[in-house]
N, C-alpha and C positions, 0 to 999 in steps of 0.2 A: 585874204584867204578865208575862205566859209569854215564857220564853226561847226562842229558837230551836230549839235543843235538845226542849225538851217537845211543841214547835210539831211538829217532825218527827215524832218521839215519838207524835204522837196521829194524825198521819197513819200512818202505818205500821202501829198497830193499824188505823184503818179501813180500809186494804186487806190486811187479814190476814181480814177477815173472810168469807171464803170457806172457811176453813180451823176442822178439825173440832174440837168439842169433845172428842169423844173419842174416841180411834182403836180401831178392831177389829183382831180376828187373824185372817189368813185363814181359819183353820177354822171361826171364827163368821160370816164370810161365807160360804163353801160350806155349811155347816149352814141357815142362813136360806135359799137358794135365790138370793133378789133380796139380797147383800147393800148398806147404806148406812150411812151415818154422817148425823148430823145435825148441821150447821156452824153457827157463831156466830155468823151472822144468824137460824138456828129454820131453815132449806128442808132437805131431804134430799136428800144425794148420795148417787147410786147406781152400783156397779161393773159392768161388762158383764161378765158370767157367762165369757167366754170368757178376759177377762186373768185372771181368777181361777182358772181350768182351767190355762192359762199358767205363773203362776207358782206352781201347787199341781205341774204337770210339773216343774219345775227345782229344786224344793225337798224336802229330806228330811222325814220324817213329823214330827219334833220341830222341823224349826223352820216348820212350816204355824202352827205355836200362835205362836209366839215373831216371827212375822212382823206388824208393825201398818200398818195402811191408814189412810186412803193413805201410800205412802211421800211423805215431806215433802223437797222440794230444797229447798236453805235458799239463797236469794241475796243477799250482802250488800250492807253500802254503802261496804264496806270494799276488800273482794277481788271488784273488779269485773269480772276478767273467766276469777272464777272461780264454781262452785257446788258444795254440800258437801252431803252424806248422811249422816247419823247413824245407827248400829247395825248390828251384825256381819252380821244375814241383808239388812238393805237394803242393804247395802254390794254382799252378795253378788249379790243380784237384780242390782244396776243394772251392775255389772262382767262378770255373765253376759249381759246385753243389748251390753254393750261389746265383749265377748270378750276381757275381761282377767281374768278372773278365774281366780286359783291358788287349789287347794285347800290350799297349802300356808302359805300369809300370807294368818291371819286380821286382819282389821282391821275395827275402831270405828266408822272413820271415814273417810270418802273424799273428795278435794276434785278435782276433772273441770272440764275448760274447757268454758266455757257454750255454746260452738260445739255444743257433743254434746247439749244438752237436747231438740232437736226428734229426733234419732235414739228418747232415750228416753220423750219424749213420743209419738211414733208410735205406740210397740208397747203404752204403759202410757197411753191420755191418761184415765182413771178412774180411776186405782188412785195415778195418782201426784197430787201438786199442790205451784205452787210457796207458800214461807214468807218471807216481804223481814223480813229483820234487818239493826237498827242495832248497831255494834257500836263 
């Protein structure tokens, strides 16, 4: 008999399933023209050409490569009434949508009250998607 634990466990992946097999870098979306990713239900998601214009503005030539789409909010079921960012240039995208972002403190990692996700969901709602982690 499946514990509770697995019971959630399996929910979680099914609603993770909007979320891509496997993420591009901005410059393979600006090169493709229409860029998308294809998500793990098989449908194709696709970026509006203009956040990708967006965030190819606010970002240096080296990290348009090193940037991967969509950026993934990670929300848990932990720190709930927080959400987190993983990786140096999403860090930087979402804290330059913020306007906290110092060129001076590089960080990994970012963790932003969940109040702020429709700000970032306005400007990015393609480029970004949320991820639900049990932790």
């Amino acid at each position: 008999m499946p514990t509770a634990e697995d019971l959630l466990n399996k929910e979680i992946m099914r609603v993770n399933l909007h979320l891509p097999r496997q993420r591009v870098s901005l410059n393979e979306a600006l090169r493709n023209g229409d860029g998308y990713v294809i998500l793990r239900d098989g449908s194709m998601h696709y970026f509006r050409s203009s956040e990708l214009e967006y965030l190819s503005d606010i970002l240096e030539d080296d990290e348009r490569e090193k940037l991967k789409l969509p950026i993934i909010l990670e929300i848990s079921t932990v720190d709930r009434g927080y959400f987190r960012v993983r990786g140096k240039i999403e860090v930087k995208v979402i804290e330059t949508i913020l306007g906290q972002f110092d060129p001076l403190e590089e960080k990994s990692e970012g963790r932003y009250p969940r109040y702020l996700l429709p700000r970032i969901r306005r400007i990015l709602p393609t480029t970004t998607t949320y991820a639900f982690i049990m932790e």
